[in-house]
MIMARVO-777630 format. One line per 8 residues: their letters; for each residue x, y, z of N, C-alpha, C. Coordinates in pm, 1 decimal. Layout:
N
A> X,Y,Z,X,Y,Z,X,Y,Z ~ ...
***
This chain:
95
XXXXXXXX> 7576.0,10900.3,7798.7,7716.5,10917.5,7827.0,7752.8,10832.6,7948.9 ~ 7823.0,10779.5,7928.5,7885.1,10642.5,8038.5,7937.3,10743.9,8146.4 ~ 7910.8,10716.0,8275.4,7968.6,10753.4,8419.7,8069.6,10679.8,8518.0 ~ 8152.0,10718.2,8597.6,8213.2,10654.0,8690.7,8042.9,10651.9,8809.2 ~ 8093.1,10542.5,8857.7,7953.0,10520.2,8967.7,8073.2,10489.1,9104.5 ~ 8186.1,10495.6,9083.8,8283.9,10479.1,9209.0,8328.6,10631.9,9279.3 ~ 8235.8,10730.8,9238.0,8331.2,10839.0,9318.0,8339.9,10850.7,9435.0 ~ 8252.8,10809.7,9524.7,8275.6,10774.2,9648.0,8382.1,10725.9,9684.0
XXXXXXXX> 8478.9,10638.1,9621.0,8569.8,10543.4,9676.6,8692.5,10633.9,9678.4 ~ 8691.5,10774.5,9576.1,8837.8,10860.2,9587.1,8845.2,10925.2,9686.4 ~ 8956.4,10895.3,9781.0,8980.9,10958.5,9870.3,9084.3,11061.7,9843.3 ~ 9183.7,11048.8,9708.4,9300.4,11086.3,9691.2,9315.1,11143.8,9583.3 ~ 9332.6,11248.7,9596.5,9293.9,11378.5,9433.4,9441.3,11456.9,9385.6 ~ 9529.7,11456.6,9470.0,9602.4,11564.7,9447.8,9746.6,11415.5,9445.9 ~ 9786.6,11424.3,9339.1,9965.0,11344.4,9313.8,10075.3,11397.6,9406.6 ~ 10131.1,11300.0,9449.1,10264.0,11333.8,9535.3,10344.1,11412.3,9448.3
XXXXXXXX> 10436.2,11522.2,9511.4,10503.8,11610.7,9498.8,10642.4,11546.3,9452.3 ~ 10658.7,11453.6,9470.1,10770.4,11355.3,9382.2,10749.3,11207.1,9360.2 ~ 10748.9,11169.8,9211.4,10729.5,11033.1,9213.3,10823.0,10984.2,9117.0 ~ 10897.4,10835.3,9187.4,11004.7,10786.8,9192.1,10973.1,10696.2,9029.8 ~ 10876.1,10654.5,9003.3,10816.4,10589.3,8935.6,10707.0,10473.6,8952.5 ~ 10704.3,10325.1,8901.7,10595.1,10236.6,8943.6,10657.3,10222.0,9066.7 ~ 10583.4,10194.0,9160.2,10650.3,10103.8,9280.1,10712.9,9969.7,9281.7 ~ 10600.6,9893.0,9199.0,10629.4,9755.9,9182.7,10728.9,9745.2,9096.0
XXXXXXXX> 10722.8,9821.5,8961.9,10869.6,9783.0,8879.6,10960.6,9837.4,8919.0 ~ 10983.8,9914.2,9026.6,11096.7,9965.7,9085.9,11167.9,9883.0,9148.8 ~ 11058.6,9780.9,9204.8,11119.3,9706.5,9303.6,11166.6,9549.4,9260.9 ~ 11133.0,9553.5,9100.2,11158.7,9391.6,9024.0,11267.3,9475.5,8888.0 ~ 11336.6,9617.2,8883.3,11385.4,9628.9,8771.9,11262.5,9588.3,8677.1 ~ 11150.9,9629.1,8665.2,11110.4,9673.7,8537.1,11070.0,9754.2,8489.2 ~ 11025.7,9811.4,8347.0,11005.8,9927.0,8328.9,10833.2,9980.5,8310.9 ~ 10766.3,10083.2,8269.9,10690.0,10164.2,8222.4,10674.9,10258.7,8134.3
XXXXXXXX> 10578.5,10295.9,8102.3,10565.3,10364.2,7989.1,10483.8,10497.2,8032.2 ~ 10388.3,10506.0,8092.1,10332.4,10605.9,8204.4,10254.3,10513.2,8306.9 ~ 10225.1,10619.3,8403.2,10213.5,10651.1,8536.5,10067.8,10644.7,8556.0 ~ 9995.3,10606.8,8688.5,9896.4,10597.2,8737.4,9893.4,10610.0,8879.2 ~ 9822.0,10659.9,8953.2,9792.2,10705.6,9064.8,9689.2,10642.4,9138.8 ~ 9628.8,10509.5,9172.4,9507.0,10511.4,9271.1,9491.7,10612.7,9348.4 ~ 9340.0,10666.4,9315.9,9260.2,10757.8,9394.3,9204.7,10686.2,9526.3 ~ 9228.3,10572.3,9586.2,9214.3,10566.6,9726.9,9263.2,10534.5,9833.0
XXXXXXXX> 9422.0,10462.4,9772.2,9538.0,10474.4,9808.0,9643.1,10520.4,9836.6 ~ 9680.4,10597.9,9709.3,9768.1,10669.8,9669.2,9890.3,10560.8,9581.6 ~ 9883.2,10446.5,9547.0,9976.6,10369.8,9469.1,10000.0,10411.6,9381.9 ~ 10108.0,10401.8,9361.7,10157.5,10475.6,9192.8,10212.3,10316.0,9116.2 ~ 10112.6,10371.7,8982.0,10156.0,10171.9,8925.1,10167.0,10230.1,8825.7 ~ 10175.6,10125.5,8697.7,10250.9,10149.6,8580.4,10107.1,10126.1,8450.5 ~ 10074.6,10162.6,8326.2,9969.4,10172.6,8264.2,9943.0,10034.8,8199.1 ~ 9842.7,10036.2,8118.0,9813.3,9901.5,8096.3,9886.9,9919.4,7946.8
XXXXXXXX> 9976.1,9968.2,7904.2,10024.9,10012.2,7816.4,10255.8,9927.7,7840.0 ~ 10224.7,9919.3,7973.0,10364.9,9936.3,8031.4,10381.0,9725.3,8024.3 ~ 10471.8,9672.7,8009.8,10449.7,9520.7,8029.4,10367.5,9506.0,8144.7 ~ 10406.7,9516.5,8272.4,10359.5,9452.8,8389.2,10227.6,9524.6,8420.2 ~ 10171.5,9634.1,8339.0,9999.8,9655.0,8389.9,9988.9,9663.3,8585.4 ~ 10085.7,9722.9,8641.3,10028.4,9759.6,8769.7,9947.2,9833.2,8801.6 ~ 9896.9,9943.3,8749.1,9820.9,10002.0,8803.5,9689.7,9895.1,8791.2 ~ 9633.7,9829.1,8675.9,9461.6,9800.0,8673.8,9507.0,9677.1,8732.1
XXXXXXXX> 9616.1,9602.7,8789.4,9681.9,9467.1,8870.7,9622.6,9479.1,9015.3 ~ 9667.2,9591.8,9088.1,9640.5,9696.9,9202.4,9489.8,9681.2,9175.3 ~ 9440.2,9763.7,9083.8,9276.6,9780.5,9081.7,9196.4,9639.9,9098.7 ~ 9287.4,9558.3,9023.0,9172.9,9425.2,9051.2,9214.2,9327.4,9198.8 ~ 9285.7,9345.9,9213.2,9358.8,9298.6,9351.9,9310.7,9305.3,9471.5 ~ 9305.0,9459.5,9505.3,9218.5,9505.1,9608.3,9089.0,9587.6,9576.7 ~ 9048.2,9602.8,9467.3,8908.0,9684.7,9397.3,8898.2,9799.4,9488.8 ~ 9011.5,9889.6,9435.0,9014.4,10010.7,9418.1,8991.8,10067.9,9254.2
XXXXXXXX> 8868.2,10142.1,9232.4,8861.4,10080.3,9071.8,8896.1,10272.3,9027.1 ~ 8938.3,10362.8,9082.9,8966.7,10489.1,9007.6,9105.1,10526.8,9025.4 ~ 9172.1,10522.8,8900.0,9313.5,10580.3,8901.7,9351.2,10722.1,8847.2 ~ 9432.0,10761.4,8869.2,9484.1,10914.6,8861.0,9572.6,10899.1,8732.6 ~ 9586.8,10988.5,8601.9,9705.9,10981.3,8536.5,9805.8,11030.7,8617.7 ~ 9912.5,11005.6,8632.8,10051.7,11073.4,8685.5,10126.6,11144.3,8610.9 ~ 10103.9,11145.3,8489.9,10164.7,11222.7,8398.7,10173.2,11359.9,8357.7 ~ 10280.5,11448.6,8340.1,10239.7,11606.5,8362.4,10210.1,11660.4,8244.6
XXXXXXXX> 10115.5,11723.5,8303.3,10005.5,11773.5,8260.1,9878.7,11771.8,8156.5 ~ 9850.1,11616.7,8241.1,9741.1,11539.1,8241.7,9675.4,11583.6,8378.7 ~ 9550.7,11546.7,8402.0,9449.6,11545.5,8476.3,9311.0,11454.8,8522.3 ~ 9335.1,11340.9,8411.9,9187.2,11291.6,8415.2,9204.8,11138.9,8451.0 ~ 9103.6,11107.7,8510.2,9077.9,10936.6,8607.4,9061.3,10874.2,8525.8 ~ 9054.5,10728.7,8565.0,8977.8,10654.6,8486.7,8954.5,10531.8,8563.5 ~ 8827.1,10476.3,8570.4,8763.0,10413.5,8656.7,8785.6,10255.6,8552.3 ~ 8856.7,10133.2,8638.5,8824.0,10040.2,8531.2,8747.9,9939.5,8603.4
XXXXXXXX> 8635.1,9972.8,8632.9,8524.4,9877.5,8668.4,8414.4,9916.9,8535.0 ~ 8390.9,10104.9,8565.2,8329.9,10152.8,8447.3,8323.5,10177.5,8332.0 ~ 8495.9,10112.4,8341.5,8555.9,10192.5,8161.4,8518.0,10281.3,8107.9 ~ 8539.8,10418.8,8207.5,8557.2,10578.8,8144.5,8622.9,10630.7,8187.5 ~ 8655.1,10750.4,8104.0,8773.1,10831.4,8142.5,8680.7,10961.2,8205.8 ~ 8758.6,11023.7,8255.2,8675.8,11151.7,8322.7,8757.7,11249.7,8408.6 ~ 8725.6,11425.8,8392.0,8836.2,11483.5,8463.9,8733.7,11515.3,8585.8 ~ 8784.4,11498.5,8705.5,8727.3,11580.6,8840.0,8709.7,11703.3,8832.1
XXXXXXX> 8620.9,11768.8,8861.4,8572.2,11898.1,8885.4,8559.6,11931.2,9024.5 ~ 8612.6,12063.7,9079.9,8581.4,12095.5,9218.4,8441.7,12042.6,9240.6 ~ 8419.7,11940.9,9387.8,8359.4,11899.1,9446.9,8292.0,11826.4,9397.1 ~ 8366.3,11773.3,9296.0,8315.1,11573.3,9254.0,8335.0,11463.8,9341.6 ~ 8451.1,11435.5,9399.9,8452.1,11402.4,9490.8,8506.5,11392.3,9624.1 ~ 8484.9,11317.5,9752.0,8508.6,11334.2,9852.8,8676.6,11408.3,9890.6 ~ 8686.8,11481.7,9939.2,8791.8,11531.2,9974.6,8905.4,11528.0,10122.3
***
């Protein structure tokens, strides 16, 4: 079974209490389709599903490689260095 080998790098587990949408297409008028969260940032980007692909843009940019779904009520990461998906469990990682 394939693993994230980046959990170390999440610093950021819990989604902001309001989100406006992507950042970046907010700020060029464009759109998305869902939401992503870097876990060591906190960036909120847009899916690789959305035209402009910010969130894994962000990931390869500065190699932050675990993102958060943003979407409610979803829960699970996904690391794209490792290409897996995976939900956090209390005290997976750093907090």
């Amino acid at each position: 079974m394939p693993v994230c080998s980046h959990l170390d790098q999440i610093k950021i587990t819990t989604l902001p209490a309001s989100i406006a949408g992507c950042e970046e297409c907010l700020a060029i008028g464009g759109r998305w389709v869902h939401l992503r969260m870097c876990e060591t940032c906190g960036k909120i980007g847009c899916c690789d599903s959305s035209p402009n692909r910010h969130a894994s843009g962000h990931a390869r940019e500065v190699g932050h490689p675990v993102a958060l779904s943003a979407e409610p009520g979803e829960n699970w990461s996904w690391c794209y260095v490792d290409e897996v998906a995976f939900v956090l469990e209390a005290g997976d990682a750093p907090s």
